[in-house]
Backbone as CSV, one residue per row, in Angstrom:
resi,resn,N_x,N_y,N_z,CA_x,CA_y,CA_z,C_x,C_y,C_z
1,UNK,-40.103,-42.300,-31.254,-40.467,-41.965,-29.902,-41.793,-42.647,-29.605
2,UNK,-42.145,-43.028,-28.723,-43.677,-43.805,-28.083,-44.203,-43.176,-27.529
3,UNK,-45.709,-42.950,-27.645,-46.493,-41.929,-27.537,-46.295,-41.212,-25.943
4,UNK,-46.469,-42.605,-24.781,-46.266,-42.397,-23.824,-44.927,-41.165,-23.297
5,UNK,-43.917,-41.289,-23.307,-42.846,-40.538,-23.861,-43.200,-38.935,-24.607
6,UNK,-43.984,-39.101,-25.207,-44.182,-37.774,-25.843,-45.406,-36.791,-25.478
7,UNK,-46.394,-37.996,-24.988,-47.064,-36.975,-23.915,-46.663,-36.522,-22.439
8,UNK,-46.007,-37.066,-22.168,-44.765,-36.876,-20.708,-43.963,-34.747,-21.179
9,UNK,-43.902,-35.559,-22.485,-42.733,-34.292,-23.305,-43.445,-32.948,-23.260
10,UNK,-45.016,-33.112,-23.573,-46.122,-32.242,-24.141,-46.456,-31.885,-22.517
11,UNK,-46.724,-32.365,-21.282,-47.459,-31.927,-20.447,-46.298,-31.163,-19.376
12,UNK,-44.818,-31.566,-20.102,-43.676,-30.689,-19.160,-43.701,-29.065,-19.114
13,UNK,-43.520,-28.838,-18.602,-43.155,-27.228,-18.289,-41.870,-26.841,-19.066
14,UNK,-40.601,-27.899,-18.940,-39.642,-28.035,-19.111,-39.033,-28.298,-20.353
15,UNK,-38.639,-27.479,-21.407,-38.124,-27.641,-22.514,-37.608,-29.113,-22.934
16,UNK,-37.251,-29.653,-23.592,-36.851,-31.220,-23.830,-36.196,-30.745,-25.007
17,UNK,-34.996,-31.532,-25.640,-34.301,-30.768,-26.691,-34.754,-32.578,-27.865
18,UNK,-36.170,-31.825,-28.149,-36.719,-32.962,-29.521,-36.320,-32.472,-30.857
19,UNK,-35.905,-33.597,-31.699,-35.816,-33.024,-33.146,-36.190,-33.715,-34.026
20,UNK,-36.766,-33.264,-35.302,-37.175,-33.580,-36.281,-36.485,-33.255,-37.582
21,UNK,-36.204,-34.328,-38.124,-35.324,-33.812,-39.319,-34.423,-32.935,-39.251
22,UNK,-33.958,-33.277,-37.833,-32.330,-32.614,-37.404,-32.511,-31.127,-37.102
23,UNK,-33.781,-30.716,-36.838,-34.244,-29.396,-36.162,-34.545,-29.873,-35.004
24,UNK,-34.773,-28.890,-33.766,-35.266,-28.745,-32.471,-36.947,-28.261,-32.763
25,UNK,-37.678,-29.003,-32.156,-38.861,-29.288,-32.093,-39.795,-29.169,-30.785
26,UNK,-40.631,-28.391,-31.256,-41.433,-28.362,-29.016,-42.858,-29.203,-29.569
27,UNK,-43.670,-30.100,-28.778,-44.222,-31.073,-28.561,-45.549,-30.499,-27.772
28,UNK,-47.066,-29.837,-28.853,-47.629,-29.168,-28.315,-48.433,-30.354,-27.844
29,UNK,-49.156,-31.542,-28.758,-49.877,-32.153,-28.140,-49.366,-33.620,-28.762
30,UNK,-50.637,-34.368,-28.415,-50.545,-35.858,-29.025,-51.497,-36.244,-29.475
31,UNK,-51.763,-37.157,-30.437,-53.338,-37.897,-30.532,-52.254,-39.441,-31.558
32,UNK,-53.302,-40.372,-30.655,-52.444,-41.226,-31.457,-51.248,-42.001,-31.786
33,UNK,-50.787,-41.695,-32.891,-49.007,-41.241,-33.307,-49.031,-40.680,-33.756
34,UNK,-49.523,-39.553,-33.812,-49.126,-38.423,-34.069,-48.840,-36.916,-33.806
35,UNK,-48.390,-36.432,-33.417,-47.787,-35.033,-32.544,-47.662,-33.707,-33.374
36,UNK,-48.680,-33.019,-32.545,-48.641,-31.428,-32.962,-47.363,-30.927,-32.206
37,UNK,-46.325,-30.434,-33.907,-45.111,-30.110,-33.268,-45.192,-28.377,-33.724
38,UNK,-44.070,-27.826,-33.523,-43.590,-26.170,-34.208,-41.764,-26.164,-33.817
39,UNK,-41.148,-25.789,-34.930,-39.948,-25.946,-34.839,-39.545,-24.962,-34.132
40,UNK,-38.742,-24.974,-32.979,-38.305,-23.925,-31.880,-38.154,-22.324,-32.537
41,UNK,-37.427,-22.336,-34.001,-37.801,-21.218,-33.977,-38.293,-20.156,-34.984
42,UNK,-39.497,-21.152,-35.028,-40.909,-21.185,-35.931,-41.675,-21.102,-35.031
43,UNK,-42.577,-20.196,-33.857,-43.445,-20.999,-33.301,-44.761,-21.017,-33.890
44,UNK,-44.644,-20.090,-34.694,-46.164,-19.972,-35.474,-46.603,-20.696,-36.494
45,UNK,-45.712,-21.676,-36.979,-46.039,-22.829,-37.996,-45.769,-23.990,-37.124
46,UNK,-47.237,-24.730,-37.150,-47.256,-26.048,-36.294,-47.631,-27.118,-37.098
47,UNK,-47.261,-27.909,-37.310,-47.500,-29.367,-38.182,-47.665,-30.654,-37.117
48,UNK,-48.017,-31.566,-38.427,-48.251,-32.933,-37.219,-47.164,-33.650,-37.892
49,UNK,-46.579,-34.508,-37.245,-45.646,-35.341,-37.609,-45.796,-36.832,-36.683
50,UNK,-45.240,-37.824,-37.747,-45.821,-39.311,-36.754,-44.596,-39.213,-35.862
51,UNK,-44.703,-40.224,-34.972,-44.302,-39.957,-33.540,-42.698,-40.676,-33.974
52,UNK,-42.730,-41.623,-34.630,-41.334,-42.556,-35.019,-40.842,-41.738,-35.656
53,UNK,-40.966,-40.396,-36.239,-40.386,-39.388,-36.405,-39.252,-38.678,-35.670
54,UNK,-39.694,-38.875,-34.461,-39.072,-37.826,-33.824,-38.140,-38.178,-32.632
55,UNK,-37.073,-37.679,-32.451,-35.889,-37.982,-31.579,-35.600,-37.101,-30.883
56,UNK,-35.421,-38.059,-29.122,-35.048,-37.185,-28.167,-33.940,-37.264,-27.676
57,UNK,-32.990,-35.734,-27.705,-31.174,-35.946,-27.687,-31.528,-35.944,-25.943
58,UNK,-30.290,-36.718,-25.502,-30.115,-36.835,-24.051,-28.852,-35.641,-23.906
Protein backbone atom coordinates (compact mmCIF):
# COMPACT_ATOMS: atom_id res chain seq x y z
CA UNK A 1 0.00 0.00 0.00
CA UNK A 2 1.60 3.77 -0.52
CA UNK A 3 1.64 5.86 2.19
CA UNK A 4 -0.54 8.38 0.47
CA UNK A 5 -3.37 5.72 0.31
CA UNK A 6 -3.02 4.89 3.85
CA UNK A 7 -3.19 8.15 5.26
CA UNK A 8 -6.46 8.79 3.15
CA UNK A 9 -7.38 5.20 5.10
CA UNK A 10 -6.26 6.70 8.69
CA UNK A 11 -8.07 10.19 8.37
CA UNK A 12 -11.57 8.29 7.09
CA UNK A 13 -14.38 8.08 9.34
CA UNK A 14 -15.24 5.15 7.24
CA UNK A 15 -14.12 1.65 7.95
CA UNK A 16 -11.90 0.31 4.88
CA UNK A 17 -11.69 -3.54 4.94
CA UNK A 18 -7.39 -3.55 5.30
CA UNK A 19 -5.55 -6.72 6.01
CA UNK A 20 -2.55 -7.91 7.27
CA UNK A 21 -1.47 -11.31 7.18
CA UNK A 22 -4.93 -12.21 6.05
CA UNK A 23 -6.57 -10.43 9.17
CA UNK A 24 -8.72 -7.21 8.97
CA UNK A 25 -6.77 -4.36 10.16
CA UNK A 26 -7.89 -0.52 11.15
CA UNK A 27 -5.16 2.11 10.17
CA UNK A 28 -4.63 4.40 13.30
CA UNK A 29 -1.84 6.49 11.93
CA UNK A 30 1.20 6.83 9.56
CA UNK A 31 4.78 7.99 9.79
CA UNK A 32 6.81 7.17 6.97
CA UNK A 33 6.19 3.47 5.89
CA UNK A 34 5.10 2.64 8.48
CA UNK A 35 1.49 2.32 10.05
CA UNK A 36 0.12 2.14 13.51
CA UNK A 37 -2.29 -0.71 12.95
CA UNK A 38 -4.76 -2.96 15.69
CA UNK A 39 -6.40 -5.98 14.30
CA UNK A 40 -10.28 -5.31 14.14
CA UNK A 41 -10.79 -7.50 16.78
CA UNK A 42 -7.96 -6.71 18.97
CA UNK A 43 -8.39 -3.12 19.49
CA UNK A 44 -6.19 -2.89 22.37
CA UNK A 45 -3.03 -4.37 20.84
CA UNK A 46 -1.61 -1.89 18.28
CA UNK A 47 1.62 -2.60 16.35
CA UNK A 48 3.46 -0.93 13.52
CA UNK A 49 3.73 -2.70 10.44
CA UNK A 50 5.57 -1.44 7.04
CA UNK A 51 3.13 -0.15 4.70
CA UNK A 52 4.01 -2.92 1.65
CA UNK A 53 2.56 -4.98 4.20
CA UNK A 54 -0.65 -4.29 3.96
CA UNK A 55 -3.64 -4.91 1.53
CA UNK A 56 -6.68 -3.20 0.62
CA UNK A 57 -9.72 -5.73 -0.43
CA UNK A 58 -12.04 -3.79 -2.88
Amino acid sequence: MNKQRAEEIAASPDLKHITYNGKRVVIQHVEEQIARVYYLDDPGNEFDVALDKLEEKQ
